[in-house]
C-alpha positions in Angstrom: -22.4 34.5 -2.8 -23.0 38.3 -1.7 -26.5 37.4 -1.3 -25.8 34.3 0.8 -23.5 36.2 2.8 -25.9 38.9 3.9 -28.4 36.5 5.7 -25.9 36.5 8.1 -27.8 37.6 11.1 -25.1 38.7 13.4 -21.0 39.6 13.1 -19.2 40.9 15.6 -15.4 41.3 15.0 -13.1 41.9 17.9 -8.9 41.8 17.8 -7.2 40.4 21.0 -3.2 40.0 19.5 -2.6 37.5 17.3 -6.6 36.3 17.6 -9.4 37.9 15.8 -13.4 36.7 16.7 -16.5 36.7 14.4 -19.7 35.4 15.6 -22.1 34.0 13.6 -25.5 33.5 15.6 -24.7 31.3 18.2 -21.2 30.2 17.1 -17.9 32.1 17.5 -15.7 31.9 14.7 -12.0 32.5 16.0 -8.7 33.1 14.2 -5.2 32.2 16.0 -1.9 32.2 15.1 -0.1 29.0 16.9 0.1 25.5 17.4 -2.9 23.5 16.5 -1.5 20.2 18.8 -1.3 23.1 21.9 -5.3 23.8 22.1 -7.7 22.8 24.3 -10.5 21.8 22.3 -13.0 18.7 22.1 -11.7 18.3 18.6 -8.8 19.6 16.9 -8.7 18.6 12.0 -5.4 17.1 11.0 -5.3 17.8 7.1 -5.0 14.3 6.3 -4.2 12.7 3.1 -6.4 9.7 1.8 -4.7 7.0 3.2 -4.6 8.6 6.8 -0.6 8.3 6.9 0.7 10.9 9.2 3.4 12.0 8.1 4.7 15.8 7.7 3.5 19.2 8.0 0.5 19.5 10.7 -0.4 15.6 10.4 3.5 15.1 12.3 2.8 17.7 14.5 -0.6 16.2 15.5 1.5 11.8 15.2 4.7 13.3 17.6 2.7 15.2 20.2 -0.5 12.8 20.6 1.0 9.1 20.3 1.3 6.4 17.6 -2.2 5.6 18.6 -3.4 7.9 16.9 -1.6 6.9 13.6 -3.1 3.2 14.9 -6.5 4.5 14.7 -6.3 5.9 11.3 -4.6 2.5 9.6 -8.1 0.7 10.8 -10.1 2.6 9.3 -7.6 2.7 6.4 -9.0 5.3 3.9 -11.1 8.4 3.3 -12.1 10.2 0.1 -10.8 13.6 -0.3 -13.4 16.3 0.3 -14.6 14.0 3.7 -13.1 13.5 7.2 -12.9 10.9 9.9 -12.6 11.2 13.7 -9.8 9.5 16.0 -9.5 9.5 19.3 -6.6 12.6 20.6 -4.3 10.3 22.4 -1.6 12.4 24.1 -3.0 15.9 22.7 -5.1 18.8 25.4 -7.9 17.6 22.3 -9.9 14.9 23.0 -10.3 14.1 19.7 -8.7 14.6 15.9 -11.2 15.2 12.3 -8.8 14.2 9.6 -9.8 16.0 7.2 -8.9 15.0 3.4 -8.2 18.4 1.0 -7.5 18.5 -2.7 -4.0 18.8 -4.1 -4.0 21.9 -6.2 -4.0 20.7 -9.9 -6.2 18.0 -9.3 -9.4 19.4 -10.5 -12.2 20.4 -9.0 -10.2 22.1 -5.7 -12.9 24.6 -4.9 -16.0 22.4 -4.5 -13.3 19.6 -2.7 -11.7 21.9 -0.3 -15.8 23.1 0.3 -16.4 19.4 1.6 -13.5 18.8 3.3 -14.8 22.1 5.7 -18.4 20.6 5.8 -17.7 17.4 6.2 -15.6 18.2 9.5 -18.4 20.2 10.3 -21.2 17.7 10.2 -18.8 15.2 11.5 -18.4 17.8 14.5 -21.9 18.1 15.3 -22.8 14.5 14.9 -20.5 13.4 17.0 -21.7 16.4 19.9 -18.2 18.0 19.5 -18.7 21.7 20.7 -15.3 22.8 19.8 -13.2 22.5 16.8 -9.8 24.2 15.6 -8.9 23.8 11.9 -5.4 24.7 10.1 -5.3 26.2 6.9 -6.3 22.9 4.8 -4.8 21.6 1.8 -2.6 25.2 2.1 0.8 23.1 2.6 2.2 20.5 0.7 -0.9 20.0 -1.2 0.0 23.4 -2.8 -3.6 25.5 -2.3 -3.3 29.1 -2.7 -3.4 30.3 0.8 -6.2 33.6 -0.1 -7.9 31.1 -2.2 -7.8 28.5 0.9 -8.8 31.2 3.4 -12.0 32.5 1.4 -13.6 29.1 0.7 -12.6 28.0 4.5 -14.2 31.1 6.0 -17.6 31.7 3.8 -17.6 28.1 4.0 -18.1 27.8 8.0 -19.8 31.5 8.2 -22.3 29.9 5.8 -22.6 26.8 8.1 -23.3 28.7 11.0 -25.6 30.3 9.9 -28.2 27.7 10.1 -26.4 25.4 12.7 -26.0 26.8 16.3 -24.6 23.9 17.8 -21.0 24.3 17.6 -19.9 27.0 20.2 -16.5 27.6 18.2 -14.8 27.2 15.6 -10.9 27.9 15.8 -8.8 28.6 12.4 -5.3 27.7 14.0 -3.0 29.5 11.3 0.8 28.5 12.2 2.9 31.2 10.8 2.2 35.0 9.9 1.7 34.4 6.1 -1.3 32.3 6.8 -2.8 34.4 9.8 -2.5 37.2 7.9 -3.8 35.9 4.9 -7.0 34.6 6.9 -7.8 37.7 8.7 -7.5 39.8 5.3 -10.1 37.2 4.0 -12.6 37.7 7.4 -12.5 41.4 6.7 -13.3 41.3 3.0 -16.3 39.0 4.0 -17.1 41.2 7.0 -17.0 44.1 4.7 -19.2 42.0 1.8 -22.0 41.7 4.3 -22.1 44.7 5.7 
């Protein structure tokens, strides 16, 4: 992974508050502490579960602010695997769209390489779809139970690696809602900054 990490061609870290920037070739790689429903971005992930129910945690947030159409949209399309995401339109939400994105649930094998798609597949989905924005929570890191260092390294060298060879997206937000998880994420982007140095 060090190796990997190192054909990063350009980082540049800056600290603006509760915000921290990377950027990654063309693509800025942002850290915020806030509310994910409150951005203004072309797309915002909802850490969905397989059956696209929106319930709790940052999937209610994402139901209450944006409209039951959103909630409408998902129950077509009915399912998604875990490890893979689907995109809605943002109803009421500043975002013009939502990636669910379906995470593991820690204990059910395999959580690494699963939480690894999930990033990717929102990604891909992302650039696809000509989205040039994208804000993330911390995936899987709730009720699923994920470790939230564990979630924060795959999540990061996950879309650092991405970036690397796909300049399209022009950021990518990690929206962290509480200090725990902010923290926790920008402990993680220095140990990787530090890793490719």
């Amino acid at each position: 992974m060090k190796e990997k990490l190192n054909e990063v061609k350009e980082l540049r870290i800056g600290f603006k508050g509760d915000s921290m920037q990377t950027k990654v070739n063309q693509t800025v790689l942002e850290l915020v502490k806030g509310d994910i429903t409150e951005l203004e971005m072309d797309a915002i992930v909802n850490a969905a579960n397989s059956h696209l129910k929106m319930g709790g945690g940052v999937a209610g947030a994402i139901r209450r602010k944006g409209g039951n159409s959103i909630q409408d949209e998902c129950d077509r399309i009915g399912h998604c695997p875990v490890g893979s995401a689907v995109i809605t339109r943002g109803g009421n939400l500043k975002a013009k769209g939502v990636i669910h994105a379906v995470g593991p649930v820690w204990g059910e094998g395999k959580e690494d390489e699963k939480l690894r798609s999930a990033v990717l597949s929102v990604l891909n989905l992302a650039r696809e779809r000509k989205i040039e924005t994208v804000a993330l929570p911390a995936i899987s890191a709730g009720i699923f139970g994920f470790p939230m260092k564990r979630c924060a390294g795959i999540m990061l060298s996950t879309a650092i690696e991405w970036s690397k060879g796909n300049a399209y997206l022009d950021k990518v937000v990690f929206c962290l809602y509480d200090d725990n998880a902010f923290n926790t994420f920008k402990e993680e982007l220095n140990r990787l900054k530090k890793v490719i140095e």
